[in-house]
Structure formats: structure tokens, C-alpha cells
N, C-alpha and C positions, 0 to 999 in steps of 0.2 A: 375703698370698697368698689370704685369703679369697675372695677376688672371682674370682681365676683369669686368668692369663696379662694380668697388669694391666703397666702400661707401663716399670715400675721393675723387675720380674723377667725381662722381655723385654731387657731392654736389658746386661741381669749375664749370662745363663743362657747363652742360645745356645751353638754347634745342643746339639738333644736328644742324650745317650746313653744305649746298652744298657743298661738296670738290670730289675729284678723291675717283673713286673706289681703294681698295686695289688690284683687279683682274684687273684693266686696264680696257680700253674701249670696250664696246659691237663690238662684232664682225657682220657682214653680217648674216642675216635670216637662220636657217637651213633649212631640208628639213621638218621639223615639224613645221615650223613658225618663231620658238625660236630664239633672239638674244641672245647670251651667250660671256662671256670672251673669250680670247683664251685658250686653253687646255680643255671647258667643252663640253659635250655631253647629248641631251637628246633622250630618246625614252617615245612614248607609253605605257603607262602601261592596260590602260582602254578606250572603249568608252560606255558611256550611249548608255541601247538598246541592246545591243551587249554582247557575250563571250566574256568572258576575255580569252584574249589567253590562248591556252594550256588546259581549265575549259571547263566545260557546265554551269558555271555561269553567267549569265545578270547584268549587271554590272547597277548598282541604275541610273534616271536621278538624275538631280542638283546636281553633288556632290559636297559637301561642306567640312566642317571641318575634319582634322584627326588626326594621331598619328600614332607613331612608336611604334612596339612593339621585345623585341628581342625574337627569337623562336630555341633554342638550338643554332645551327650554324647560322643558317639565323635569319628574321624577318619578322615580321608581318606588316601590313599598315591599319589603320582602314580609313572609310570615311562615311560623313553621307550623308543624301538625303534628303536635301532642298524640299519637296514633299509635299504637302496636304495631310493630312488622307485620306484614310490609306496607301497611299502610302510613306509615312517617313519612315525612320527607318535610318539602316547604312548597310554596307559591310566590306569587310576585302580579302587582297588580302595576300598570305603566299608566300616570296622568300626562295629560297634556301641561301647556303653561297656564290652561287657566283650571285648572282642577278634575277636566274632564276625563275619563277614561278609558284610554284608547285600547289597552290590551289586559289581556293575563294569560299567566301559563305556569308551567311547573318549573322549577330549579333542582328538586334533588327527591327521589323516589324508593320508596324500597327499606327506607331506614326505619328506626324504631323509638319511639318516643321522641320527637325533637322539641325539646325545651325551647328556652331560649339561647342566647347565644352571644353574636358580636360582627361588629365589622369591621374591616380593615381599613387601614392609610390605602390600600393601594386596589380597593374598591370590591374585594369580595365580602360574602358573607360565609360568617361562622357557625354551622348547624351544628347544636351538642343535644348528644343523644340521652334523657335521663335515664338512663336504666344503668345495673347491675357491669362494669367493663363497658362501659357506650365509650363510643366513636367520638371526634372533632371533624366533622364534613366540610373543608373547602367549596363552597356555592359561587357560582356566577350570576349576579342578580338581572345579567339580563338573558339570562337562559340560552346562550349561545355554547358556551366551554362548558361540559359535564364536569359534573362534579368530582371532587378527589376528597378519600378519606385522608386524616392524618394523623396517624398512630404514634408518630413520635411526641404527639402533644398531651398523651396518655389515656390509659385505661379505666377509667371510674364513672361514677355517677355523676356525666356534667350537667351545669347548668349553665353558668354565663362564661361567655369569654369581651376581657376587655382590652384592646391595644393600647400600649405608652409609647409612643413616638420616638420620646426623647433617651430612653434608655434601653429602645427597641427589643423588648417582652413582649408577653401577652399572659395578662392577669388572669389566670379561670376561677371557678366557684364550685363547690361539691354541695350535692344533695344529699346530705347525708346528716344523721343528728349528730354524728361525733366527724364530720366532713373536715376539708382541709379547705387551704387557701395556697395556690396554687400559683407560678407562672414559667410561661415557656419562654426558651432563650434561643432566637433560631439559628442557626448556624451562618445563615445571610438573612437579612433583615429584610421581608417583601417575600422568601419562600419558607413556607412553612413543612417542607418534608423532611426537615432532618434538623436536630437541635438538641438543647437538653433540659429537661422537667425539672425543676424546682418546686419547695415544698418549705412555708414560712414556718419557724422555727423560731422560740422564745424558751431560751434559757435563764433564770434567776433574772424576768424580765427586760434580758437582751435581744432583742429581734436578729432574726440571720436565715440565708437562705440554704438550704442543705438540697444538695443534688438527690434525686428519688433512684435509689439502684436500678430498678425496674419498672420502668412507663408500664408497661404491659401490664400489670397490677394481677399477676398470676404464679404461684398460687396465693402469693401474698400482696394484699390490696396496699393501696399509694399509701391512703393515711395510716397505715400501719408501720412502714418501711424505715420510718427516721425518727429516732428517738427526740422527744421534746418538740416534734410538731405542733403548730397552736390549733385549737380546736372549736369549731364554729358550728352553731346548730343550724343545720341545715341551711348550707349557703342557696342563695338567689342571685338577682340580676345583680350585674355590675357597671361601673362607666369610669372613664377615665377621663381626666382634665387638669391643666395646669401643674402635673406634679400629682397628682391626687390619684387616686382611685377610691370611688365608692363600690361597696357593695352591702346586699344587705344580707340576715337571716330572719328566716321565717318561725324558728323554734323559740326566738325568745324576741320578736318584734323590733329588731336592731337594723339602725342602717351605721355603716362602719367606715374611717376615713382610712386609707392607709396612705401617710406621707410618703410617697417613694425618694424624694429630696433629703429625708432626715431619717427615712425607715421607720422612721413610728408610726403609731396606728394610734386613733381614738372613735369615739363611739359621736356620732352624730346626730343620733336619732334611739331612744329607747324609751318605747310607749308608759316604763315605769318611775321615767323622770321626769316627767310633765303634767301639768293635771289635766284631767278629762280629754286625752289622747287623741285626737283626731283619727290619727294613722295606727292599723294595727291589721297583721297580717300583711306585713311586709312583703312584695315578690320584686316584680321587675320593675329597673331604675331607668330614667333617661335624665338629660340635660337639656338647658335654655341657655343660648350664648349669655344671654345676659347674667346669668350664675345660678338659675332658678334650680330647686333639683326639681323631678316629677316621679314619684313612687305611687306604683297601683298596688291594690288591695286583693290578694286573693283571700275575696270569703272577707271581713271584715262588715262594713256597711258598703260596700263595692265603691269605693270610693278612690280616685285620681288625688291625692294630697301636695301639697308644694310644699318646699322647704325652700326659704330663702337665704341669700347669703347671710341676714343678719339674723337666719337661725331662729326662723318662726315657722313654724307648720301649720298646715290648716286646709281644708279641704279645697281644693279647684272646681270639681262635679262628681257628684253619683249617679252611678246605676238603679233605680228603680223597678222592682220588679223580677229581679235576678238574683236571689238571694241562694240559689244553689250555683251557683258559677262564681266566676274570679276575672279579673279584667289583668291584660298580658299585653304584650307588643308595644307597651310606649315608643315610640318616636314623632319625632318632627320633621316636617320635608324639610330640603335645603333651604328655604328662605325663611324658617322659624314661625310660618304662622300658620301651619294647619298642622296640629298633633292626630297621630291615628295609634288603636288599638283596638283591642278585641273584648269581647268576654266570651269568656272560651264558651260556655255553656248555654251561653241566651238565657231566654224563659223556658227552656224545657227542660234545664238539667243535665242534658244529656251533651254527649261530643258533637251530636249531630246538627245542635241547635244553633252553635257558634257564631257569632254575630262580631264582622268586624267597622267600622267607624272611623270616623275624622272630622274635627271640632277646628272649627273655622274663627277667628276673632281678632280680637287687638291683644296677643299677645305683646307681653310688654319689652321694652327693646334696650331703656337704661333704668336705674335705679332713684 
């Protein structure tokens, strides 16, 4: 188990249940809302509408999905903006090495609905647009190289994108209640303008990847195109590791494993196999080297949940106070101990209210 959610504990374990955090029990509300373990701290990073401290940058409404990037000493924080054209796009907020923050500024403009998404080996970020035929946007997280769309990685309603290294894909997710499960095969490994879309396929319970005729999903959409495509309600964020890919859905509170080593898939997580659920309304996923998963809650009790390798879930912190919003953006900087996210809506409900964060602590390192 040293390694964390390695292929031999995945295949015993499944799904997670209810048991004790590894941090112990949430503490009393800070002065930011936040329930958290004892020894964690959060601050403010961002509010929609507003400078970002320290910047004359206006910080996106709805922020949604992001990533960590590292930036010599410091690093970088992408986030995108859940917004209608043309108000989509993403931001990027630059810390120093001790957390301070030096900059921010825009990465991708103009777009529409940008969900979550993904990053690459080779250091971009993935802006997917949720809407009806949305875009895969190429981002540069430090805002120097404009953006590029990339249509060969298809036309639907995306939500995440995940990279697999080792068998150089990239996993996506559809927002959709009868959506697919998805990945791109690029034609060089590190460019994503030219490849070919794949679409997971389970025949009399054989898994198989069938090529999508038409990326472009017009007039006939992706998940329609390949007879016997498997079918997921409403895909969410996704992560990729050791062989693995998670992702989850939000239609029926599933986080989902897919072996790409053995091509199977099983279910990880489903709020109707455990008792008294922690986790429920499943969205965006991230990882802890050390094997942790971290699933936020859109709408649920706004709640950050962990899933450990030995396949216990149980809250990390909630949001207080925010009961019309959802919490998005999981990641961690490069050196694993400050997690940042958003809640898209704040206490006001609205897009405008969005409130992004980073929770400082002893995250844990081995098992």
C-alpha cells in the first residue's frame, strides 16, 4: 500500500466506505467559513469582481476548474470561468515560494462555459467548454503563448480532461445524463492538433475502444455515433495515476475507476453503498501523491471529501454558509501542502459572488 491505490488494492477494496478521516474531525467554522482538521488554515485567494490582492487583476466570475503549475520557486494556479460567451475563458493567479502573490492575469478569453478541465505532461492547460458542441482550448498557464482551440479532440459537452502518460491518451468526460467516456489519441504525443477520438464501448460486458466517425458531433452528436457505447450520467472531473483513471458522475453520485492496464472499470465510490454517505454530489476530482483522492461537492453539504487508498471516505472540510454554490478547482501546488479551490457562487448565489481559497496544513506525506 505504500505506493497508494496500486492495482492489487483496487481490485480487493472497491467502492469506498464511511469510516474516520485520517485528519481527525472537522474542527469549528473559521473566520472564512471553513471547517477544517485541526492544524489546517485557510485564506482568501480571490473574490469574483474584485482585484486580486496585491494585482490590478479582476478576478473571473464562476470560477471553476484548475491546476497547479510550478513557476521556478513558486507556482502558478489556473481557474476557469463557468461564464456564457464571451465571458468564459480562465485566469491564473502566480505565488511566490512562500505563498505570496506576485501576479495574475488572463489565459483564454472569449469562450463559453469553461468547466473544468486538465493539464498536461508538457505543462499546458486544458479549458473545456460545457456547453452544447463546446471546444478543448490549449491554455498557457503563464499567459505568454495565446491560446489554441483543439477540435480534433471533439465536439460535445466537455467537462474534464485527463492525461495518461504511459499510453499517451488523454481521457475526457461528458456532461451529459446519457454522456460518454471518452479519449483522444494524438497523433504525436505533447501536440494535440491532430489525432483521433475514441469512444469506451462495452459489448456483452467486453470493454473496447471504437473510433467516433465524426469528432465534430454534427449533425450527429459523439455519444450517439458508435453502437454499444457505455453510458454515464453526467460525467465530472477526472484524474489520472498509476494506470488508473478516475472520474466521477454527478447523476448517480459515482466516482469511477477505469484500469487502463487491464481495461476494466469499477465503481470506487457510490453514495448508495455506504452508509450515511459523506460524499454526495460528486463534481471535480484531484489527487495527493501519497494516494489520497479529494472530491468536491457540488451542492451536497459543500463539502472537500477524501477517499483513501484503503478505501474510506470521509469529509476533509466544509463550506459554511454557502449552501446555493458548489466548490470546483481542487488542486495542490507542486510541493503537496497547500490545496486551492473555489466555490463558484460564495454567499451570494450568484456567479458574481465566487470566492477562490487555499488551505494550508500538514497534509499527510506516507500512510
Amino acid at each position: 500500500m505504500a505506493f497508494g491505490f496500486t492495482l492489487w488494492s483496487e481490485a480487493l477494496a472497491y467502492p469506498a466506505q464511511t469510516g474516520p478521516s485520517p485528519y481527525g474531525a472537522l474542527q469549528a467554522a473559521d473566520a472564512n467559513g471553513i471547517q477544517l482538521p485541526q492544524g489546517f488554515t485557510s485564506r482568501v485567494i480571490a473574490r469574483s469582481t474584485q482585484t486580486v490582492p496585491g494585482t490590478d487583476y479582476v478576478w473571473h466570475s464562476a470560477p471553476d476548474g484548475g491546476a497547479c503549475y510550478a513557476d521556478g520557486t513558486g507556482w502558478i494556479y489556473v481557474s476557469n470561468a463557468e461564464m456564457a460567451a464571451p465571458a468564459g475563458g480562465a485566469g491564473a493567479v502566480r505565488f511566490s515560494s512562500t505563498g505570496q502573490i506576485t501576479g495574475a492575469y488572463s489565459i483564454l478569453t472569449g469562450t463559453n462555459r469553461n468547466c473544468a478541465g486538465g493539464d498536461t505532461p508538457w505543462g499546458t492547460w486544458l479549458s473545456c467548454e460545457e456547453v452544447d458542441l463546446g471546444y478543448v482550448y490549449e491554455t498557457d498557464p503563464f499567459g505568454v503563448t495565446p491560446a489554441v482551440r483543439r477540435p480534433a479532440m471533439g465536439r460535445f459537452k466537455h467537462e474534464a480532461a485527463a492525461c495518461d502518460p504511459d499510453r499517451k491518451v488523454v481521457y475526457l468526460t461528458e456532461d451529459e445524463s446519457n454522456g460518454c467516456f471518452y479519449r483522444f489519441v494524438p497523433t504525436t504525443w505533447g501536440d494535440l492538433s491532430a489525432g483521433t477520438l475514441q469512444v469506451l464501448r462495452e459489448v456483452n460486458g467486453v470493454l473496447s475502444w471504437a473510433t467516433v466517425p465524426d469528432p465534430d458531433g454534427s449533425p450527429t452528436r459523439t455519444r450517439r455515433q458508435v453502437s454499444g457505447a457505455k453510458v454515464f450520467n453526467g460525467g465530472e472531473g477526472a484524474y489520472y495515476r498509476n494506470g488508473t483513471c478516475f472520474f466521477t458522475t454527478k447523476g448517480d453520485n459515482k466516482v469511477w475507476a477505469y484500469n487502463a492496464v487491464n481495461n476494466t472499470i469499477a465503481v470506487a465510490y457510490d453514495d448508495n453503498l455506504t452508509s450515511n454517505p459523506p460524499l454526495t454530489g460528486v463534481d471535480n476530482i484531484t489527487g495527493a501523491a501519497v494516494g489520497d483522492l479529494y472530491v468536491a461537492e457540488d451542492g451536497g453539504n459543500m463539502e472537500i471529501c477524501v477517499i483513501t487508498p484503503n478505501d474510506v471516505v470521509a469529509p476533509f472540510l466544509r463550506i459554511t454558509g454557502q449552501s446555493s454554490s458548489e466548490i470546483c478547482g481542487v488542486a495542490f501546488n507542486p510541493a503537496g501542502d497547500r490545496l486551492y479551490f473555489s466555490s463558484q457562487r460564495g454567499t451570494t448565489g450568484s456567479s458574481s459572488g465566487g470566492i477562490t481559497y487555499e488551505v494550508t496544513g500538514p497534509f499527510r506525506t506516507s500512510l
